[in-house]
C-alpha positions as CSV (number, residue, x, y, z in Angstrom):
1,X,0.0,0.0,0.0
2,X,1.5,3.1,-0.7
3,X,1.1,6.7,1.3
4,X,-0.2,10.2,-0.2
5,X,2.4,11.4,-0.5
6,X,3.9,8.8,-2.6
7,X,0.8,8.7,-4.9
8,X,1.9,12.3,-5.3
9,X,5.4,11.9,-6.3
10,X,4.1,9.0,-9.2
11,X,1.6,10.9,-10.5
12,X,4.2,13.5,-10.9
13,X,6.0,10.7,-12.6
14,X,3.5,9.8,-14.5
15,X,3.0,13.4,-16.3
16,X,5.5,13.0,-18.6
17,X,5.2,8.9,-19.4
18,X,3.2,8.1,-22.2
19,X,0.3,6.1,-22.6
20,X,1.1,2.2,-23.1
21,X,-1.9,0.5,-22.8
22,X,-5.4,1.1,-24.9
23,X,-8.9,-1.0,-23.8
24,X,-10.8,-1.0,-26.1
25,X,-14.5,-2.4,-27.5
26,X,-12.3,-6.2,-26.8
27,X,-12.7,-5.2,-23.0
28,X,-10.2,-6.7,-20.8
29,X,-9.3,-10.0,-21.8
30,X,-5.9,-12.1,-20.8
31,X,-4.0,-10.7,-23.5
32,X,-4.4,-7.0,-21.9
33,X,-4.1,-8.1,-18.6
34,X,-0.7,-9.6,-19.6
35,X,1.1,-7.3,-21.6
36,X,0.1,-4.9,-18.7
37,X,1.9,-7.6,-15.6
38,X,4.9,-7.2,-18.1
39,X,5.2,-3.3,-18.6
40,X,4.9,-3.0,-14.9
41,X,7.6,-5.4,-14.2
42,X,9.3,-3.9,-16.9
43,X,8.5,0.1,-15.9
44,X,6.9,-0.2,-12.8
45,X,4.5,2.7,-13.7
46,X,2.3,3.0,-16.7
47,X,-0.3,5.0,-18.0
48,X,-3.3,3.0,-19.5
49,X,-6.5,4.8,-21.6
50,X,-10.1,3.6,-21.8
51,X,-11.7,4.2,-25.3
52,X,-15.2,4.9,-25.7
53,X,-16.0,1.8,-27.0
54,X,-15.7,0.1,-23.9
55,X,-18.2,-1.4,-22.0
56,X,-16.4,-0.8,-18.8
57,X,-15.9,2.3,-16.7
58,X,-12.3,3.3,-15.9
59,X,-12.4,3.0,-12.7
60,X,-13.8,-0.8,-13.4
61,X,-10.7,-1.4,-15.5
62,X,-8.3,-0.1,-13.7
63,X,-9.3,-1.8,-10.3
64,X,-10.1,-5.0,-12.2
65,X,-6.1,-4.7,-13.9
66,X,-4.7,-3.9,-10.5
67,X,-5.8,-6.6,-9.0
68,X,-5.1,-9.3,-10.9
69,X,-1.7,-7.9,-11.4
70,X,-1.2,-7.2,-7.7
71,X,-0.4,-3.5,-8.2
72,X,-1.6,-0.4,-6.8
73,X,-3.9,2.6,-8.8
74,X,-2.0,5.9,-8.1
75,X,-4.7,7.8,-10.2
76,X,-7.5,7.4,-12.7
77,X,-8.7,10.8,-14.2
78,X,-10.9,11.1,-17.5
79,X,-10.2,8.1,-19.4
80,X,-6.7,7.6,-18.0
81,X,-5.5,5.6,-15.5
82,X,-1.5,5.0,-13.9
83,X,-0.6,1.5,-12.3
84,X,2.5,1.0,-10.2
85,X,3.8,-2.7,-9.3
86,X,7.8,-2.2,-7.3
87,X,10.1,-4.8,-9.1
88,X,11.5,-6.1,-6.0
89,X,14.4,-7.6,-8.0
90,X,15.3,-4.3,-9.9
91,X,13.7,-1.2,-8.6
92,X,13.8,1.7,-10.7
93,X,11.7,4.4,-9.2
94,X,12.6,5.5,-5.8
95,X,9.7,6.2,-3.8
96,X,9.6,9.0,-0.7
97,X,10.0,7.5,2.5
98,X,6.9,7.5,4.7
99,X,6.9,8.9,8.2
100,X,6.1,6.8,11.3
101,X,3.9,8.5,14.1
């Protein structure tokens, strides 16, 4: 689970990355749910986008995509939406340490 205010510092991230993964009228289906488990290992953040021909809301697929790939939804806005899974064996994004009360 990750803290507010690193949410913050990977949507800031995620400003700049470009958008990876499209679903589409197909829905989400095994092929979409595993090209996005291999971009996260692979980026550890990506942005995904929700046509209008889907049936599904974006909140739907992004909750659905998180957790069957065991990742977290820093954000869904409009018909975007960023994942983030840590590669434990290679981490590439740094995330700000949370304070204990």
């Amino acid at each position: 689970m990750i803290t507010s205010k690193q949410r913050a510092y990977l949507r800031s991230l995620a400003n700049s990355a470009d958008t990876i993964l499209m679903v589409g009228k197909g829905g989400l289906n095994e092929q979409i749910i595993k090209q996005a488990a291999d971009a996260l290992k692979a980026r550890e953040l990506i942005k995904g986008k929700v046509l209008e021909s889907c049936d599904l809301s974006v909140r739907e697929v992004a909750d659905s995509i998180a957790e069957k790939t065991k990742s977290d939804v820093v954000q869904v806005i409009g018909t975007k939406f960023v994942l983030y899974k840590r590669n434990d064996k290679d981490p590439q994004i740094v995330l700000p340490k949370s304070k204990k009360k």
